[in-house]
Wavefront OBJ file of the C-alpha trace (Angstrom):
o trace
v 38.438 -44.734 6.285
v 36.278 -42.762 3.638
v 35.849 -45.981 1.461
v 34.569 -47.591 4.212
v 32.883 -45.028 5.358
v 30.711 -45.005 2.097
v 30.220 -48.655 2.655
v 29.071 -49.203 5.838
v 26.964 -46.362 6.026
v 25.714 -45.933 2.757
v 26.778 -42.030 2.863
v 27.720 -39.338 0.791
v 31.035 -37.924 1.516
v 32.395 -34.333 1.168
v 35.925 -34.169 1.992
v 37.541 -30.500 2.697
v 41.242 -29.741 2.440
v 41.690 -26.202 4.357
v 43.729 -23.379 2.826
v 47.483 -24.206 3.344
v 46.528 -27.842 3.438
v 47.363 -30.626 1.086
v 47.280 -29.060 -2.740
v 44.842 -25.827 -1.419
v 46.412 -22.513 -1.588
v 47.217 -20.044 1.315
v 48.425 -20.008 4.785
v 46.229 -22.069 7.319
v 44.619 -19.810 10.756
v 41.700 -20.019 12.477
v 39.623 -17.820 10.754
v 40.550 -19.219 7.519
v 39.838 -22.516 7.963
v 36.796 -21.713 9.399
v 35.604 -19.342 6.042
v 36.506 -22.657 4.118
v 34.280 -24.926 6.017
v 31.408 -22.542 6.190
v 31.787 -22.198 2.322
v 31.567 -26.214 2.142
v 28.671 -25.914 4.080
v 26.882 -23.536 1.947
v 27.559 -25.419 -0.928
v 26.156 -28.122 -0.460
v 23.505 -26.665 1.169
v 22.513 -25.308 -2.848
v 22.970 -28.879 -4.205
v 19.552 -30.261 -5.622
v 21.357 -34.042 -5.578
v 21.279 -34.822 -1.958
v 18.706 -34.198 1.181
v 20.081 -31.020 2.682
v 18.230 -31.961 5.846
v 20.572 -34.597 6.267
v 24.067 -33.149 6.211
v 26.062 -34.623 9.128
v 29.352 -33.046 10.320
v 31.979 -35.460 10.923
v 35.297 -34.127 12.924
v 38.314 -35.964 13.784
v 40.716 -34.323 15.532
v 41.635 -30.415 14.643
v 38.518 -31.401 12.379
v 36.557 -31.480 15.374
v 37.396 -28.606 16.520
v 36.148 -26.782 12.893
v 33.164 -29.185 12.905
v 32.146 -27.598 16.374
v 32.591 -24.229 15.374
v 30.645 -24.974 12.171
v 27.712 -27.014 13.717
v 27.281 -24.379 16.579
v 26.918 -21.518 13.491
v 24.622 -23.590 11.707
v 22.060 -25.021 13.346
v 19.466 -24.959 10.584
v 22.038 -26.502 7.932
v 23.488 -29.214 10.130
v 21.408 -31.972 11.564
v 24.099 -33.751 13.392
v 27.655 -33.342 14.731
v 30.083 -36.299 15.357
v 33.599 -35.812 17.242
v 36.368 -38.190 17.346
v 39.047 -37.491 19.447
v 39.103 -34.016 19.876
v 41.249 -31.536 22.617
v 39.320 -29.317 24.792
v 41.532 -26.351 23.069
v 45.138 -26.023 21.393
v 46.105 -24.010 24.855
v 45.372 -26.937 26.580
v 47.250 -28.934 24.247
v 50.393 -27.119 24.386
v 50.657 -28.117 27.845
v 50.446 -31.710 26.506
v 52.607 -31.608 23.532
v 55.169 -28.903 25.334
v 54.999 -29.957 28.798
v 57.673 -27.543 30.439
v 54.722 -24.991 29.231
v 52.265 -26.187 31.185
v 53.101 -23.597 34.122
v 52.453 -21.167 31.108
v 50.102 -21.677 29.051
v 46.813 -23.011 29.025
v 42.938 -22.810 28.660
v 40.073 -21.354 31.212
v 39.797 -25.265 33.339
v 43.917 -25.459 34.017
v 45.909 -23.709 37.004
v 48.509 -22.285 34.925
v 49.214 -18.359 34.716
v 48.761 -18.422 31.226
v 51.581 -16.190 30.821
v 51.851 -16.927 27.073
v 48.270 -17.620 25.925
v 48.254 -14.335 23.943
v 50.654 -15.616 21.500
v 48.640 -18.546 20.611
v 46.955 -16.948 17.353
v 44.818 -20.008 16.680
v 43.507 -20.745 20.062
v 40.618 -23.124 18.763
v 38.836 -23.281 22.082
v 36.400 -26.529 20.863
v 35.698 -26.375 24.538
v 33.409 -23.264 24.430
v 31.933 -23.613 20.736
v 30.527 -27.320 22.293
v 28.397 -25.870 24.331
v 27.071 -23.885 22.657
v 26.112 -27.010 20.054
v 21.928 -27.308 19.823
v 21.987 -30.212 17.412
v 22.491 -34.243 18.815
v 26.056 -34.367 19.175
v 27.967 -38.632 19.149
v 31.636 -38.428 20.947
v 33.401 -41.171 19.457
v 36.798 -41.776 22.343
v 40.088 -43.847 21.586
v 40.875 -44.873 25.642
v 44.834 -45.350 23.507
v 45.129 -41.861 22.237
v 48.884 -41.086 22.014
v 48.015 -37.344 21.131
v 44.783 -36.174 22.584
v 44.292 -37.175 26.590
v 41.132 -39.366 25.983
v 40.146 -36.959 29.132
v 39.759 -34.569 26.627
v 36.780 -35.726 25.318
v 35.023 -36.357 28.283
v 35.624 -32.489 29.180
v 33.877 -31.687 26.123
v 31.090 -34.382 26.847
v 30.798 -33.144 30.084
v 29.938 -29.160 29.023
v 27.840 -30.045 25.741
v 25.497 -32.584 28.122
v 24.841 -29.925 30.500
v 22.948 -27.820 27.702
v 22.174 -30.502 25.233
v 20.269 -33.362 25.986
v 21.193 -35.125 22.589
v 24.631 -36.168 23.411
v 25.960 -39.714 23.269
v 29.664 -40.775 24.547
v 31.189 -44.105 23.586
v 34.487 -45.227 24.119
v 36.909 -47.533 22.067
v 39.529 -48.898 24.873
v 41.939 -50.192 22.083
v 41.302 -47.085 19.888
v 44.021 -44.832 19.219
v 44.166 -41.278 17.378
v 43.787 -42.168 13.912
v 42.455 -45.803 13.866
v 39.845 -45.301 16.448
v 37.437 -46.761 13.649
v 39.244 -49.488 12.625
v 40.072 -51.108 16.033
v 36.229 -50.579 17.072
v 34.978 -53.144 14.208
v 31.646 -53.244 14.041
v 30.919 -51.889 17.410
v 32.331 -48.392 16.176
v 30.301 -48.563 12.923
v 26.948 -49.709 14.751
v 27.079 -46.766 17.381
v 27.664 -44.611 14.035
v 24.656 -45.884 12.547
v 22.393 -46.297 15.716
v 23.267 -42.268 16.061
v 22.099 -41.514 12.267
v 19.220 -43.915 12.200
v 18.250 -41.557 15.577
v 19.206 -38.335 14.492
v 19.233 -37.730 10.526
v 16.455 -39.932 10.052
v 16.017 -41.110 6.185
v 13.011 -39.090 4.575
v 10.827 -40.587 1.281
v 10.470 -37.076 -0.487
v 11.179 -33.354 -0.673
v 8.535 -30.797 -0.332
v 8.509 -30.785 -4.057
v 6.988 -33.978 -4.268
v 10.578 -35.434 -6.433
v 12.738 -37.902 -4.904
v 15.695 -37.191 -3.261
v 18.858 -38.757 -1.981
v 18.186 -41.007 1.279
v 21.933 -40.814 1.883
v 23.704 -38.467 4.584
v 25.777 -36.238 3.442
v 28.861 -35.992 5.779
v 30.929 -33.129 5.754
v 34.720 -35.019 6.708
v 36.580 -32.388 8.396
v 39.967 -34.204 9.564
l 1 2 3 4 5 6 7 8 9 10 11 12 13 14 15 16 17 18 19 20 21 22 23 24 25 26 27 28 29 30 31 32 33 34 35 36 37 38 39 40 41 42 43 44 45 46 47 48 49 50 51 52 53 54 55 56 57 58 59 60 61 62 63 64 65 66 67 68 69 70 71 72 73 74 75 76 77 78 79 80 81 82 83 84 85 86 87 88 89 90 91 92 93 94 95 96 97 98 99 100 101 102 103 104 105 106 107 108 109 110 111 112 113 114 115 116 117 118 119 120 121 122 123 124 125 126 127 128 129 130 131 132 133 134 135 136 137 138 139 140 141 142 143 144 145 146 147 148 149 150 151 152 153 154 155 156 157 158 159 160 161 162 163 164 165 166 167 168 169 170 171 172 173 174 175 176 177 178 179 180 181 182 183 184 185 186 187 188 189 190 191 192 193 194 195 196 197 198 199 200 201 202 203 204 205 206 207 208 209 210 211 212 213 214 215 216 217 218 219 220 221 222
């Protein structure tokens, strides 16, 4: 997806692999993950070869549930947030994934007793970090989702639109959890260009009068 990615939106992409994941070092958690993504952040935020005002978070996924915590935290680094299929919370997704749990376990919107929510040490509650989201957020839903409940999304829709006037939903109906882009064609690229051209807007120079990268600058948190 990256590759096309770079080609259909003429972007810069910076790709994060979280402690514990792929060849990084350490034991993935919550806080962790979200020290490494706040680090990629300010990194590029230092970088003299691309227009900081244009760094777009892009979160697929766990990914979005980092790129909402991140976004929400950094409201005068990030321009834009974009979420494709994300869960509500990983309580709410046990009940999904474990379903004789359900009775158990569980975030603030289910009817459960929540009996065994404190052992959950990674709770990743996406659900309250979205509204609390300032910048113009695009909610990118697979209606095919075999992992997330696509009703998942629209929860999150639902409680970032009631603060945040900036929010866009669109929904894929062939789209599944990881292809999402590539069964939406061009209509998935379009609404991911429509968004930018809106939102991160390109600009002809720095303050310093020297010209700078027109590109976003996405910051792929999968």
């Amino acid at each position: 997806m990256v590759r096309i990615m770079i080609q259909k939106l003429k972007c810069n992409v910076f790709m994060l692999s979280y402690r514990g994941y792929g060849e990084s070092e350490g034991y993935p958690s919550q806080h962790g993950i979200i020290k490494d993504a706040q680090a990629a952040l300010d990194h590029l935020s230092q970088r003299a070869d691309i227009d900081t005002s244009r760094i777009v978070v892009f979160g697929r996924s766990l990914g979005g549930a980092v790129g909402a915590v991140l976004t929400k935290n950094n409201p005068e680094k990030v321009s834009a947030l974009i979420l494709e299929n994300t869960f509500t919370s990983i309580l709410d997704m046990a009940g999904v994934l474990l379903p004789f749990l359900k009775w158990f376990i569980g975030g603030s919107g289910t009817k459960s007793l929540k009996l065994l929510n404190f052992v959950v040490r990674s709770p990743w509650k996406t659900i309250d970090a979205i509204g609390e989201v300032k910048q113009p957020v695009l909610f990118l839903s697979g209606l095919k989702d075999e992992m997330v409940p696509p009703f998942h999304m629209k929860m999150l829709y639902a409680k970032a639109a009631t603060r945040n006037s900036q929010c866009t939903f669109v929904e894929f109906p062939s789209g599944m959890h990881m292809d999402t882009w590539l069964t939406g064609g061009d209509v998935y690229w379009r609404t991911v260009m429509q968004f930018l051209a809106k939102h991160a807007p390109e600009e002809r120079k720095a303050d310093t009068g020297n010209l700078i990268s027109h590109d976003v600058c996405f910051i792929d948190a999968y």
